[in-house]
GUKOL-864495 format. One record per atom (N, C-alpha, C, CB): residue number from 1; residue in one letter; atom name; x, y negated, z negated. Coordinates in Angstrom, 3 decimals. Glycine has a CB too. Layout:
BEGIN
{node NUM a CA {X Y Z}};
...
This chain:
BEGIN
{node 1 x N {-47.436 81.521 99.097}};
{node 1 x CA {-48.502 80.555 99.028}};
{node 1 x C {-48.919 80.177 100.440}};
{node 1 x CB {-48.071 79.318 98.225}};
{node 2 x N {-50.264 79.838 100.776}};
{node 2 x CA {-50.423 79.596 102.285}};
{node 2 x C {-51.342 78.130 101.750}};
{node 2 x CB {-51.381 81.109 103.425}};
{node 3 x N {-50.492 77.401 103.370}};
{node 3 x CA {-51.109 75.874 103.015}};
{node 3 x C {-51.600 76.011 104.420}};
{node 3 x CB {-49.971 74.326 102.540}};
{node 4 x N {-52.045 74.990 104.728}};
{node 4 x CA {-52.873 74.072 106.195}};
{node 4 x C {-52.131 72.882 106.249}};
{node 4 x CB {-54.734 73.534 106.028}};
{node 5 x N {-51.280 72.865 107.303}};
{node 5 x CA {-50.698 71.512 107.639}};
{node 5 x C {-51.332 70.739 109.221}};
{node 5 x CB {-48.929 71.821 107.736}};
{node 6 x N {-51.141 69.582 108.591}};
{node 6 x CA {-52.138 68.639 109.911}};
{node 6 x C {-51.195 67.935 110.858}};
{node 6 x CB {-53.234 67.207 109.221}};
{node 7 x N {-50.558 68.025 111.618}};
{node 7 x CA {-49.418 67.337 112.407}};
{node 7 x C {-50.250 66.150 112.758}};
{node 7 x CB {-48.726 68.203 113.788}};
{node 8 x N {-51.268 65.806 113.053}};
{node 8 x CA {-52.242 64.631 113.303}};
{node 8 x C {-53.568 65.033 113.329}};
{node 8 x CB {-52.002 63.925 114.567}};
{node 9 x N {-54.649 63.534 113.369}};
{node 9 x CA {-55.724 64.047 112.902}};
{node 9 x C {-56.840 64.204 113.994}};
{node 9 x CB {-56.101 63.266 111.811}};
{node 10 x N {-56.046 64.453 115.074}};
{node 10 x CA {-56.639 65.448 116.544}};
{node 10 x C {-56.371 66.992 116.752}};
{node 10 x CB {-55.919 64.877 117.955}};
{node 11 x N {-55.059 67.416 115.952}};
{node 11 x CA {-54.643 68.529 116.039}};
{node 11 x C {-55.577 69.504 115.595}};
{node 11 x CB {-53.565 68.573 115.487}};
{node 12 x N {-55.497 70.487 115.424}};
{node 12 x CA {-55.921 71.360 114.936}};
{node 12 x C {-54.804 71.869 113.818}};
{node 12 x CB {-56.342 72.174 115.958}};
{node 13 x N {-55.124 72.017 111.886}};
{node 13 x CA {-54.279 72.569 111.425}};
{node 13 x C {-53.699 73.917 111.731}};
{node 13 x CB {-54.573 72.460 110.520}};
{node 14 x N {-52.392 74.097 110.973}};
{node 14 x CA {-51.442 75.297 111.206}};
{node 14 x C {-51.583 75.908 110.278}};
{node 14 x CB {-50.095 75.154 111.403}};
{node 15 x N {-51.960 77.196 109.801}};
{node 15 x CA {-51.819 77.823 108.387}};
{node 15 x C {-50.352 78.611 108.476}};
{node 15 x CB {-53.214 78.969 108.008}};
{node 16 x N {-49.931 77.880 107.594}};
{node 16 x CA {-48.369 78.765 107.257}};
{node 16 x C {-48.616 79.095 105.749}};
{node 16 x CB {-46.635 77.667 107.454}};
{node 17 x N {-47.144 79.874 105.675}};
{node 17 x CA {-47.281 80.567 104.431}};
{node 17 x C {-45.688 80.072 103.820}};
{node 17 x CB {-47.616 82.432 104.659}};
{node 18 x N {-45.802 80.369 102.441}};
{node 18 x CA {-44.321 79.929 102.205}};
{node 18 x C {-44.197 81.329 101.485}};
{node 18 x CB {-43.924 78.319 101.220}};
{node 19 x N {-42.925 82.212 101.912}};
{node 19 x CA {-42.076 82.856 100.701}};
{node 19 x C {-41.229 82.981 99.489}};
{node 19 x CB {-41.685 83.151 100.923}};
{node 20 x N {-41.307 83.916 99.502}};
{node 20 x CA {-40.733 83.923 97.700}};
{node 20 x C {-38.930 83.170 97.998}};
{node 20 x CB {-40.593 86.326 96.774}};
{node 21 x N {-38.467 83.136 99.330}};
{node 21 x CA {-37.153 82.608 99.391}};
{node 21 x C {-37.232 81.185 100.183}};
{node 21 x CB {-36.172 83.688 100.112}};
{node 22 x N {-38.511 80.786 100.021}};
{node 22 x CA {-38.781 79.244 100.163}};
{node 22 x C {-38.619 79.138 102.036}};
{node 22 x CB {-37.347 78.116 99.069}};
{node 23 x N {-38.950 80.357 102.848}};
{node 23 x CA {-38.981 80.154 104.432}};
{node 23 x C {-40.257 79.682 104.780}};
{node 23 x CB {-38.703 81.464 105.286}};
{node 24 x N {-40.815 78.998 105.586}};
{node 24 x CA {-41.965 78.668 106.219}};
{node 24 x C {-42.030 79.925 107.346}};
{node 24 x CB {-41.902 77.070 106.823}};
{node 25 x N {-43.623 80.263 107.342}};
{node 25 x CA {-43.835 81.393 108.428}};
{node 25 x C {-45.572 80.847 108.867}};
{node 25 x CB {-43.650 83.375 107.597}};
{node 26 x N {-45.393 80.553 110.860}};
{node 26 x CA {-46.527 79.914 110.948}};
{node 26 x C {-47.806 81.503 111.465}};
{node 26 x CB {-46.205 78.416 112.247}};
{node 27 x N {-48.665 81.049 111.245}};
{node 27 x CA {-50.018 81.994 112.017}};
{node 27 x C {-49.468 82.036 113.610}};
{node 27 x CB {-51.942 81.004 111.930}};
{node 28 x N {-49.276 82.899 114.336}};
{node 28 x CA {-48.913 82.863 115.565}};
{node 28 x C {-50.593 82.220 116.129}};
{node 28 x CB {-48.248 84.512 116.129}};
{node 29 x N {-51.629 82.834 115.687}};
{node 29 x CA {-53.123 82.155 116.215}};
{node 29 x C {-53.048 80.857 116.426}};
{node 29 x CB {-54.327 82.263 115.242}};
{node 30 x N {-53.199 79.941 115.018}};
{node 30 x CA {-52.624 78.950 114.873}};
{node 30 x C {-51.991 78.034 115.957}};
{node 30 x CB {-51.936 79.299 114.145}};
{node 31 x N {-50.843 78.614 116.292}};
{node 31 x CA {-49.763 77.815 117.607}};
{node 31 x C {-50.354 77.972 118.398}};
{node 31 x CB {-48.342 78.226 118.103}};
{node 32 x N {-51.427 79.127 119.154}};
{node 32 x CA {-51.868 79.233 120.031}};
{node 32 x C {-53.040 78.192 120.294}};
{node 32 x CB {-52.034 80.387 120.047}};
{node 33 x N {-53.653 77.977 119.341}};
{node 33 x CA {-54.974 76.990 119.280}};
{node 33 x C {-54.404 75.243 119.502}};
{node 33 x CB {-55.844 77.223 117.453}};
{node 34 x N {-53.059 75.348 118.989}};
{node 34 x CA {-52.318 74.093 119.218}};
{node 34 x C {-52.451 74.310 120.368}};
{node 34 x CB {-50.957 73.776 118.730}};
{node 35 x N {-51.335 74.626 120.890}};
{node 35 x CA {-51.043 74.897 122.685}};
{node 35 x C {-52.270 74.931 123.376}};
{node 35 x CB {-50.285 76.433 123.132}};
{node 36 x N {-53.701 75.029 122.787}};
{node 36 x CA {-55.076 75.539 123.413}};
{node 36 x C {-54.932 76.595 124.541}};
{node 36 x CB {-55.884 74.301 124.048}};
{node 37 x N {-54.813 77.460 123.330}};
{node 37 x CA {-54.379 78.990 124.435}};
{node 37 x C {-55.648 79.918 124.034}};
{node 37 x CB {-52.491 80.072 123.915}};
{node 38 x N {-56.157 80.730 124.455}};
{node 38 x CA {-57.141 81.445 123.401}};
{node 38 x C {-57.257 81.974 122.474}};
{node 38 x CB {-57.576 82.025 123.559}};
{node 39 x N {-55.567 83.438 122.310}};
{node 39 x CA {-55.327 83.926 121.384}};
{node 39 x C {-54.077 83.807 121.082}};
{node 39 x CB {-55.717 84.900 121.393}};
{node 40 x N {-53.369 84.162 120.633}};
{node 40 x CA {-52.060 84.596 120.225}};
{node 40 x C {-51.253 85.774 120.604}};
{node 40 x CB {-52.128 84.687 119.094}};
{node 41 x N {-52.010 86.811 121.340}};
{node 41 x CA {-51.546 87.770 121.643}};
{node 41 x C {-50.322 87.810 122.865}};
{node 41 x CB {-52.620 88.408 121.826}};
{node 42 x N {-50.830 86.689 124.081}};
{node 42 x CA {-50.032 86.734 124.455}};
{node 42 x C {-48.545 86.095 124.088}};
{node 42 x CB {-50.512 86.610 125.203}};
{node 43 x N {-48.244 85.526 123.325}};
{node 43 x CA {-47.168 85.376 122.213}};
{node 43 x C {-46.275 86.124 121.801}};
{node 43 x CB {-47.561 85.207 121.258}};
{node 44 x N {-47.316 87.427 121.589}};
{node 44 x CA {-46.909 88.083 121.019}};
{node 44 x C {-46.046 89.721 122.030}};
{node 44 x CB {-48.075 88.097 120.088}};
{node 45 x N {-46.847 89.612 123.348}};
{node 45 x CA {-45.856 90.267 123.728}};
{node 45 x C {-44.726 89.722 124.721}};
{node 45 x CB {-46.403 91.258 124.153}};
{node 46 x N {-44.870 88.067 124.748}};
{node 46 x CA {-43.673 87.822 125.571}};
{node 46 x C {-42.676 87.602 124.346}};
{node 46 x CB {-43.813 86.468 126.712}};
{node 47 x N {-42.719 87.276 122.581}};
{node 47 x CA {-41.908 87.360 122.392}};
{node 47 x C {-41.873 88.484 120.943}};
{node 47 x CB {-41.519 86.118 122.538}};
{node 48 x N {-41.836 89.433 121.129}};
{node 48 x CA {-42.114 90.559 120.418}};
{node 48 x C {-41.168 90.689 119.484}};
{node 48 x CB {-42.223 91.671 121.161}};
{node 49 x N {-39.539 90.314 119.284}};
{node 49 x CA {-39.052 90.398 118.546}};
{node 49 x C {-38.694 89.315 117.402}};
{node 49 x CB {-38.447 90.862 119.071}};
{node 50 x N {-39.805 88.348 117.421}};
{node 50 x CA {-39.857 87.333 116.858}};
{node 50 x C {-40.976 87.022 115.955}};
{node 50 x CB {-39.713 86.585 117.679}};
{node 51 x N {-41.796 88.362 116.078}};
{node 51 x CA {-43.367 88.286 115.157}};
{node 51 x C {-43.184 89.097 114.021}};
{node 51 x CB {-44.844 88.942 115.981}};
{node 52 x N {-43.420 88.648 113.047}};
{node 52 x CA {-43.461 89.198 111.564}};
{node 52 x C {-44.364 89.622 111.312}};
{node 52 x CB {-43.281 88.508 110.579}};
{node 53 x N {-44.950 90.816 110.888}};
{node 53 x CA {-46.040 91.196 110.063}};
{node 53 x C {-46.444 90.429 109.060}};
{node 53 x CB {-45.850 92.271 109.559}};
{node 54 x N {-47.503 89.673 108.248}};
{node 54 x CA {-47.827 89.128 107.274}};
{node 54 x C {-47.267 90.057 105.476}};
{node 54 x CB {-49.412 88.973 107.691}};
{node 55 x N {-47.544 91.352 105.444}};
{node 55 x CA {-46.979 92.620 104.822}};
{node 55 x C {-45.589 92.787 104.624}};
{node 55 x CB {-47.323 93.690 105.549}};
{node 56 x N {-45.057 92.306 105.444}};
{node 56 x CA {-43.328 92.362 105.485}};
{node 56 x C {-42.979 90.614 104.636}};
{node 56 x CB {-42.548 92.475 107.740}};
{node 57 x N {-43.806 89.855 104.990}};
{node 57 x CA {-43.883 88.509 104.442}};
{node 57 x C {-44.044 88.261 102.424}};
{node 57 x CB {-45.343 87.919 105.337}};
{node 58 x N {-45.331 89.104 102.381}};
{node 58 x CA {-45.910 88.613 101.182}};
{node 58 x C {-45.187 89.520 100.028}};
{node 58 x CB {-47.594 88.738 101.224}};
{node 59 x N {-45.199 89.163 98.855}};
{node 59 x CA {-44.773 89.758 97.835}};
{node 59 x C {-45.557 91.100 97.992}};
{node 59 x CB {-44.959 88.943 96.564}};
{node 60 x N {-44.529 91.859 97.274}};
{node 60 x CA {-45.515 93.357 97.259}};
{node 60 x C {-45.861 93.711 95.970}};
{node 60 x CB {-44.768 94.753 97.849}};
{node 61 x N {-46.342 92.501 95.168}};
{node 61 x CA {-46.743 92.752 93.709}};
{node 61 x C {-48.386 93.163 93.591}};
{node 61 x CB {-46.415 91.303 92.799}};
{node 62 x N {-49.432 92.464 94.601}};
{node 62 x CA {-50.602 92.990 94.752}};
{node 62 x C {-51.065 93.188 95.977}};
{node 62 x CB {-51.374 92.386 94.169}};
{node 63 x N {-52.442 93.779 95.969}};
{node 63 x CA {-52.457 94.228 97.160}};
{node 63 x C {-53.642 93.146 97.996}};
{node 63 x CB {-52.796 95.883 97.065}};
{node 64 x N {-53.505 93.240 99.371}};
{node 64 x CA {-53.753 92.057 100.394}};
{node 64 x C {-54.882 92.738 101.114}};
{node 64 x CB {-52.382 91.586 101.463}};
{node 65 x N {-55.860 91.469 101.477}};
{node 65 x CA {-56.942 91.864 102.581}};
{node 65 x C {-56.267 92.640 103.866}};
{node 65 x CB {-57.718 90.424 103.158}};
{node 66 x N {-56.519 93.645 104.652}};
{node 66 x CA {-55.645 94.018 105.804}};
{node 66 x C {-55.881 92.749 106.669}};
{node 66 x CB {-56.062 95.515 106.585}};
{node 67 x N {-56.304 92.061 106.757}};
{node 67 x CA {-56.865 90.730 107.610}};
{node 67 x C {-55.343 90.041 107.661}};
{node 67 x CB {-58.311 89.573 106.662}};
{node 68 x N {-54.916 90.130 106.397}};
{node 68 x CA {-53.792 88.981 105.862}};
{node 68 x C {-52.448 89.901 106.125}};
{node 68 x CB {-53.990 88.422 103.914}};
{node 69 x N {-52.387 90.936 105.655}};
{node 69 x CA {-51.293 91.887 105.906}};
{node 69 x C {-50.787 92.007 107.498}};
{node 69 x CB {-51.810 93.302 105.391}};
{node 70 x N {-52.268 92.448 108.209}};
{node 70 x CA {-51.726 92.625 109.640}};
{node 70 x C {-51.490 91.130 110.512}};
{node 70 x CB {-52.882 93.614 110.478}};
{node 71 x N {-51.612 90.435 109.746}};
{node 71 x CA {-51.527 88.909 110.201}};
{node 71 x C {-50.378 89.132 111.265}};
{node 71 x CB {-51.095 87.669 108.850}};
{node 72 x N {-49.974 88.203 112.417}};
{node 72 x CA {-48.561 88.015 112.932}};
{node 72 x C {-48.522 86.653 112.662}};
{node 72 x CB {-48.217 88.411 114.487}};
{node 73 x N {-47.051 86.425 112.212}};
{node 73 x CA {-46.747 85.408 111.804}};
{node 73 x C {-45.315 85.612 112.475}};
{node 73 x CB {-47.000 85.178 110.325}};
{node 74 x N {-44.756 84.075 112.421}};
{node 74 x CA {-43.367 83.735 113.217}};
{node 74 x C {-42.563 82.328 112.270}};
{node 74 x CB {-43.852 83.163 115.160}};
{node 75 x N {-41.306 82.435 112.108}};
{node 75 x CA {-40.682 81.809 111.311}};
{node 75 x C {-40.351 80.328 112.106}};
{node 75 x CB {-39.527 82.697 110.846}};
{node 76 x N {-39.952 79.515 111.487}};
{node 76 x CA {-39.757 78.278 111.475}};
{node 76 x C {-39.473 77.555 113.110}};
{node 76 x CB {-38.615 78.156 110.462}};
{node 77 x N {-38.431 78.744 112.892}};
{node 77 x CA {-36.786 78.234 114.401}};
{node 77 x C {-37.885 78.773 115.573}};
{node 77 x CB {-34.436 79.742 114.434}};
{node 78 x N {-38.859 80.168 115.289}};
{node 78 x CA {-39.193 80.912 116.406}};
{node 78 x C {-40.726 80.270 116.703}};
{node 78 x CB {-39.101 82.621 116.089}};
{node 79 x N {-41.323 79.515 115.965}};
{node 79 x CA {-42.323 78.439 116.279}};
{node 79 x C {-42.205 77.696 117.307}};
{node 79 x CB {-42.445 77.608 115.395}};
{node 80 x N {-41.184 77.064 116.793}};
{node 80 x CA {-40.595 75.765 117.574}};
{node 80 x C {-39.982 76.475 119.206}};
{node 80 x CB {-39.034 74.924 116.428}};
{node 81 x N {-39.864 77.555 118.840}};
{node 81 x CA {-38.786 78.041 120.448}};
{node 81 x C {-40.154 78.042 121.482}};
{node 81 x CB {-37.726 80.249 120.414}};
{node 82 x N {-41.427 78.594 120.514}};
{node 82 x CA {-42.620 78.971 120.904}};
{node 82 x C {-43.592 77.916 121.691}};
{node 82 x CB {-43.185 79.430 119.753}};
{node 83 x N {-43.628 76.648 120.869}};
{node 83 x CA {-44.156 75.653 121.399}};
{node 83 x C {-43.314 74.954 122.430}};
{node 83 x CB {-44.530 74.888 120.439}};
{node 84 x N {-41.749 74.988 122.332}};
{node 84 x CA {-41.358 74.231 123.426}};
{node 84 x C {-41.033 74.611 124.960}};
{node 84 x CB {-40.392 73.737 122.988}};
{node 85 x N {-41.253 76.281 125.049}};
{node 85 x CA {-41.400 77.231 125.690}};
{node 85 x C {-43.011 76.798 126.901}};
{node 85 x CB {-41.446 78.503 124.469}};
{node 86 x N {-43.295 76.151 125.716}};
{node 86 x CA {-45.117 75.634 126.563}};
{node 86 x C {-45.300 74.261 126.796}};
{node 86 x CB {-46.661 75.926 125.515}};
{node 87 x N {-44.558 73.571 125.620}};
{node 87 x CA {-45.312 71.585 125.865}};
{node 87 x C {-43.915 71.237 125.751}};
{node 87 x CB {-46.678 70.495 124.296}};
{node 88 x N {-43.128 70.719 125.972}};
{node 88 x CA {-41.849 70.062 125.533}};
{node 88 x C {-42.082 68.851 124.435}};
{node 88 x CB {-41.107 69.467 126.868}};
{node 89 x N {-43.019 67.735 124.841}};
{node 89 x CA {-43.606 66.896 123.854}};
{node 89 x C {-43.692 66.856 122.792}};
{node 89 x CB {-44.389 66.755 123.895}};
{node 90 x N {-44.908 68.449 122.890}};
{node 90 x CA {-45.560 68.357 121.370}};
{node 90 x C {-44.597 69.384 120.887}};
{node 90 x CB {-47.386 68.786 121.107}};
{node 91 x N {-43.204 70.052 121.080}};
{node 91 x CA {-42.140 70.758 119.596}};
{node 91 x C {-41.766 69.253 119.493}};
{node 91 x CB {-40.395 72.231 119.896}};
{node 92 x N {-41.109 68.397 120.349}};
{node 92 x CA {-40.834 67.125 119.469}};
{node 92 x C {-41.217 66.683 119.107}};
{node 92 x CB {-40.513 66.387 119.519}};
{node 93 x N {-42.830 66.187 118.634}};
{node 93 x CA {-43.389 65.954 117.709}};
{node 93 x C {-43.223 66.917 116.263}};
{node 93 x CB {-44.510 65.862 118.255}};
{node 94 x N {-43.623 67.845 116.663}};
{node 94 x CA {-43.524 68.961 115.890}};
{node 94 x C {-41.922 69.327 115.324}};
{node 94 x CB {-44.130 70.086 116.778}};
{node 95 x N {-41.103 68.853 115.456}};
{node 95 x CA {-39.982 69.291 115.118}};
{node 95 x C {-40.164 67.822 113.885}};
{node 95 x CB {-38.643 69.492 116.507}};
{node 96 x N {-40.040 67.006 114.632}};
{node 96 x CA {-39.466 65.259 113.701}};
{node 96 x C {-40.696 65.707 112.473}};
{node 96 x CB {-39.970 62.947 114.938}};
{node 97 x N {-41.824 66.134 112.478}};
{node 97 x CA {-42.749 66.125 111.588}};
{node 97 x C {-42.537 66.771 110.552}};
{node 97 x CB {-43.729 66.439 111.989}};
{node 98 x N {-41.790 67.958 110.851}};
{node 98 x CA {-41.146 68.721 109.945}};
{node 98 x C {-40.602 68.528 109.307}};
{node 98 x CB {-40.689 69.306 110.088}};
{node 99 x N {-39.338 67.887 109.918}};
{node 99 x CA {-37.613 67.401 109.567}};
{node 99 x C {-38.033 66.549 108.586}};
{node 99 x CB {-36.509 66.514 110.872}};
{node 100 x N {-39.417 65.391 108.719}};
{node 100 x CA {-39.123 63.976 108.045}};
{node 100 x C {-40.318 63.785 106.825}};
{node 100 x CB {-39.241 62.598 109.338}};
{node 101 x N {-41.036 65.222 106.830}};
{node 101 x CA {-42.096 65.580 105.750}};
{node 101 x C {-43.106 65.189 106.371}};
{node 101 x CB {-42.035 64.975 104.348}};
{node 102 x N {-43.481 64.657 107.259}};
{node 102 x CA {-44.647 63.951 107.861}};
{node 102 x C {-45.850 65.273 108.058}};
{node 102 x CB {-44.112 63.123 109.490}};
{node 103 x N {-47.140 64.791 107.210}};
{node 103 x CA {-48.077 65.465 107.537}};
{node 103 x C {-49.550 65.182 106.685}};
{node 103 x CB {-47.532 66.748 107.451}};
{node 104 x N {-50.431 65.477 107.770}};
{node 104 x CA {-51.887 64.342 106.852}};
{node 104 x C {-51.978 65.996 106.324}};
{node 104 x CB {-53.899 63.203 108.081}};
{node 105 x N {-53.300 65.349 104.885}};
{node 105 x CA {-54.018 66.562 104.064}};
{node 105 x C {-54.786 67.347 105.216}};
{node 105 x CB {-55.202 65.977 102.760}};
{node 106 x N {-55.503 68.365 104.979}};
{node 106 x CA {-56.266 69.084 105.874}};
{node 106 x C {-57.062 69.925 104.909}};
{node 106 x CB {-55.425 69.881 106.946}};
{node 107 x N {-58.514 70.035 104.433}};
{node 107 x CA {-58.991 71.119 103.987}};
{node 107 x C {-58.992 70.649 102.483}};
{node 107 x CB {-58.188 72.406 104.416}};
């Protein structure tokens, strides 16, 4: 299932996805637009063994836009390593928001 979560209502939402074993996996784009980075790519090759294919993510019961499949996406722990790697601040925001359910609607 993919939601939009709002950490506040300056942020820019996060589209994550939830799996069939109940893990959160965020849009690497996403974090990047937090951080106000341009893309995500560079993310992606400083931390390369930490990006998930969207395809490796989703059930393989039907079949997916390639948009969504080739998605990179990054799990919970490797978000957080991601953002605090850049803002120290905002993973502690971002961490307690998590931990304590905190999050406005979006969308």
């Amino acid at each position: 299932m993919c939601f939009q979560l709002a950490l506040s209502p300056d942020a820019p939402p996060l589209g994550l996805l939830v799996d069939a074993d109940n893990l959160l996996y965020f849009y690497i784009v996403d974090i990047a637009s937090l951080l106000v980075r341009k893309n995500g790519r560079m993310f992606a090759k400083r931390f390369p063994y930490d990006i998930i294919f969207g395809n490796n993510v989703l059930p393989p019961t039907q079949r997916y836009p390639k948009q969504t499949a080739c998605a990179h996406m990054v799990t919970r722990n490797a978000a957080l390593r991601i953002i605090r790697r850049e803002h120290f601040k905002l993973a502690e925001k971002f961490s307690n928001a998590l931990d304590t359910g905190y999050s406005l609607c979006a969308g």
